[in-house]
N, C-alpha and C positions, 0 to 999 in steps of 0.2 A: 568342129568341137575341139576345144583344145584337150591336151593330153594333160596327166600329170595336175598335179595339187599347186595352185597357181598361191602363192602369198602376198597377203593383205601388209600393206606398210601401215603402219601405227605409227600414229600422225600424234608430235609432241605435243599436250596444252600449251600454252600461252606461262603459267606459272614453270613450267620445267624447261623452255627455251632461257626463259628470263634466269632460269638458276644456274643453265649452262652458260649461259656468258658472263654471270657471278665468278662461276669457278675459273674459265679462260682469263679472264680479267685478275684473277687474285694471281693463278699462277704466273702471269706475266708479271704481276708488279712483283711475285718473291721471287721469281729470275731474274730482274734488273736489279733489284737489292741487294742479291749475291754476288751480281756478275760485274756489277758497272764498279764496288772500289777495287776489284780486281785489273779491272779495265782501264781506269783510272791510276793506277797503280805502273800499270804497265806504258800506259803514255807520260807519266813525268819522269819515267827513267829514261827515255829518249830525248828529254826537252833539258834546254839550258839553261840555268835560272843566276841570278844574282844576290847576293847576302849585303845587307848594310847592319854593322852595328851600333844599335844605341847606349846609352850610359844604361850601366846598372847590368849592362853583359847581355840585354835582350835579342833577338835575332830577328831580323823581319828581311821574307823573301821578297821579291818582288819582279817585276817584268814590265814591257813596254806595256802601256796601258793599262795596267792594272796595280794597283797601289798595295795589295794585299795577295801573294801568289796564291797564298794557301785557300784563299775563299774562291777561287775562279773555278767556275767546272770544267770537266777537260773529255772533250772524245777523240781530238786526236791532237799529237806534236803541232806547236807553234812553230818554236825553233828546234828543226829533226835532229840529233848530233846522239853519236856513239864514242863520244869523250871516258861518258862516264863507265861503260861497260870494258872501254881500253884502260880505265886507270884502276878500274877493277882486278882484270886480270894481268896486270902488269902489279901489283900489288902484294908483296911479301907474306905480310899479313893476313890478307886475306886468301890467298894459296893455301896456309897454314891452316887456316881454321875450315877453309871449305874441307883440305885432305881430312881433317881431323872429325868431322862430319860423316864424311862418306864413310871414312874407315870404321869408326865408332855406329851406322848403320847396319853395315856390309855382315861386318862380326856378331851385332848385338841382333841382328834378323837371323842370320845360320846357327848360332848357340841358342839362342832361344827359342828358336822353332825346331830343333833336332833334340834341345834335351826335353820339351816340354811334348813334344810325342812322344819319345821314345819312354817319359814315364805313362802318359796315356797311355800308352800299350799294354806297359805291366799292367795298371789297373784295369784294364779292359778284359786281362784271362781270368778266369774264374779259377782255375790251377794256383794263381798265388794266394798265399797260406794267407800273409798279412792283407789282402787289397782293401776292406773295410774299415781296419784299422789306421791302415794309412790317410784312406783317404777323410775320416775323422779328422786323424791329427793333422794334414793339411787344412779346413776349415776353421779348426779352432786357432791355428796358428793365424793364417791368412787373415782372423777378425781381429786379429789384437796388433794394436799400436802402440811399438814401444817411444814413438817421439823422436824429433830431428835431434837434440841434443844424442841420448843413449846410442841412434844410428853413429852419427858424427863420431861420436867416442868409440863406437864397437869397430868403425873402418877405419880411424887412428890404429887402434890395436895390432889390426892385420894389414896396416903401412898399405892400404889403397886409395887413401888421401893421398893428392898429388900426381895419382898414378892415371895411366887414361884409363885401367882395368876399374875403376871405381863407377864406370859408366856404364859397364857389362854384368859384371858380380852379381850385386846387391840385386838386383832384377832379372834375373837371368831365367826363371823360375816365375809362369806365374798360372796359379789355379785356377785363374777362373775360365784360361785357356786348354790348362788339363783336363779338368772337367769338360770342356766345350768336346776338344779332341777325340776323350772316351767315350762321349756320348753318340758322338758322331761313327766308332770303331766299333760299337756295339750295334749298331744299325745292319750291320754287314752280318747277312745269315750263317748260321754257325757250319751249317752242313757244309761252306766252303772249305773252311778249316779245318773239321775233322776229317775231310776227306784227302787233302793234305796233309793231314796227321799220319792218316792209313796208308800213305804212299813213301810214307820215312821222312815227310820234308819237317825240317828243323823250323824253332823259333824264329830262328833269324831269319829263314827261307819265306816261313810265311808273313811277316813282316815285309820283305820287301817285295815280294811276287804278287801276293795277295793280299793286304791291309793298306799299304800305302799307294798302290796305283789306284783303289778304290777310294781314296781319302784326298786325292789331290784337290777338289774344290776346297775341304776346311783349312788342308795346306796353305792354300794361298791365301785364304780370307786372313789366318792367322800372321801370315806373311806379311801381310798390307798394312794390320793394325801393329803389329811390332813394327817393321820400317818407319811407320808415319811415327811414332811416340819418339824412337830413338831420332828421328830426323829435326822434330821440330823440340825437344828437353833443350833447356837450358837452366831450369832451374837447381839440378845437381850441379850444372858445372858453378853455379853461383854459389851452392852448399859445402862443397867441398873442394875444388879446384879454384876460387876466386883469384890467391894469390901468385898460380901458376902459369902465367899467360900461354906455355907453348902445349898448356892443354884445353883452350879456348873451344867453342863449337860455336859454329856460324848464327844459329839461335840466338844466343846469349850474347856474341858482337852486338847482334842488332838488335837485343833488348838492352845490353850496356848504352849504344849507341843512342838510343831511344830516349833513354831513361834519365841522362845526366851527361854534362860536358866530357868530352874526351880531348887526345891530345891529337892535334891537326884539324886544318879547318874542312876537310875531304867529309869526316866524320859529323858535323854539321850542314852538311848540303842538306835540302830536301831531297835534292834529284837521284845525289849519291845513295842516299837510305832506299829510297824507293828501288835504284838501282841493285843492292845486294840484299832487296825482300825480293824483288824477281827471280833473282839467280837462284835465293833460297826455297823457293815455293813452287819453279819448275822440277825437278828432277823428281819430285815426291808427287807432282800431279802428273807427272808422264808415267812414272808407276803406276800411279792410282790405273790412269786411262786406260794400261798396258794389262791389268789385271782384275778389269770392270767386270768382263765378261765372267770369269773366275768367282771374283768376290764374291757378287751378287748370288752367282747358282748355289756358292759353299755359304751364304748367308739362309738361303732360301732351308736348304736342306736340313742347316744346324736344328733350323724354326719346325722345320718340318718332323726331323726324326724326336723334339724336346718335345712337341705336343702327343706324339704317337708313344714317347713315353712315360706322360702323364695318365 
């Protein structure tokens, strides 16, 4: 006689096999659909390709065998060459605009994640006088659109046009993250804090002892979603810095690039574009990957503690 509560397998119908391999089947084709023009992407940056031009200024790629580059599918290098990643970074230009990238992340992720907790905090004690007040007049502010012209003319005024501080500033600040932050700060049971309170420890103390090693997952979600915006903007620098080339950002190269003639035939390659959307689209997905684990748990949570405060 056997021992112990022996379990029956439940055996799928025929309709719910056929549904499972519905879903297998879809998720596979929206993971090659995401994945393959990345992939794609990343093999014509390695390959070498030729330009003829015709009358009228048109451009048409082309390669052995194939009459039209651009329509061929690609899973891997034809012809393998690291030309175009050597004339990459051998490129003044683009030196210039990747530092101006990086730099313009680097800053605009530490300013904006340190001042948009550190206002969550305030509004997180129940000790400040204004917290409701403020945080009113943050949402009625946050709703209203004064328009790109009034912006345009309000950062003429404080001379941050032209400046690379025009990329930082203006956004430096944003609520839907303070909100996010304090929602997440309030989550943390209070008896921590008063108990802290009862032992002399300061604001500051409980801040950074107890609120923010507690917070590190919304940390980083918030982290990820500022880097990624500041990383891939280009549209301010087209707002306000167009005329300033040595305040370009890698982004907006390659939407200029993209978008209309430039000067050098480099900047008309296929290979070449392909080649500095690679360069531009690694460093924010090695981030990404480096802070999945993080995201994800400081996404779960936000989700978690917003419903439990519903």
């Amino acid at each position: 006689m056997e021992m112990g509560k022996t379990k029956k397998k439940k055996h799928k119908s025929f309709c719910d096999r056929v549904f499972d391999v519905f879903l297998i089947l879809l998720m596979v084709t929206v993971v090659i659909i995401v994945l393959y023009p990345i992939w794609n992407m990343i093999v014509r940056s390695f390959e070498c390709t030729h330009l003829v031009w015709y009358s009228g200024g048109r451009i048409q790629y082309y390669e052995e065998g194939h009459s039209d580059y651009l329509s061929a599918l690609r899973f891997w290098p034809q012809e393998f060459t690291l030309r175009k990643y050597v004339f990459a970074y051998s490129n003044s230009e683009f030196i210039r605009v990747f530092a101006n990238t990086l730099l313009r992340t680097a800053l605009g992720t530490i300013l904006g994640v340190g001042i948009n907790v550190g206002l969550a905090f305030i509004l997180s004690r129940k000790e400040f006088l204004f917290r409701k007040q403020l945080s009113v007049f943050w949402i009625i502010v946050s709703s209203l659109e004064c328009g790109i012209i009034p912006m345009l003319a309000f950062l003429k005024t404080l001379h941050l046009t032209g400046t690379f501080w025009v990329y930082i500033v203006p956004g430096i600040v944003n609520v839907l993250y303070v909100f996010v932050i304090r929602t997440y700060m309030n989550s943390i049971p209070e008896s921590l804090i008063d108990q802290a309170k009862a032992e002399g420890a300061s604001y500051l103390q409980i801040f950074t002892r107890i609120v923010s090693p507690m917070c590190k997952p919304v940390y980083a979600a918030i982290a990820f979603l500022t880097a990624a915006t500041h990383w891939n903007s280009w549209s301010d620098v087209m707002l306000y810095n167009r005329v300033y080339q040595e305040e370009y950002t890698l982004s907006y190269r390659i939407f200029q690039s993209m978008s209309y003639s430039t000067h050098g035939l480099h900047y008309e390659n296929y290979t070449y574009r392909a080649t500095v959307t690679v360069i531009s689209m690694l460093p924010i997905l090695v981030f990404g990957i480096m802070m999945q684990k993080y995201y994800i748990g400081g996404m779960e949570k936000i989700i978690t503690n917003s419903v439990k405060k519903d």
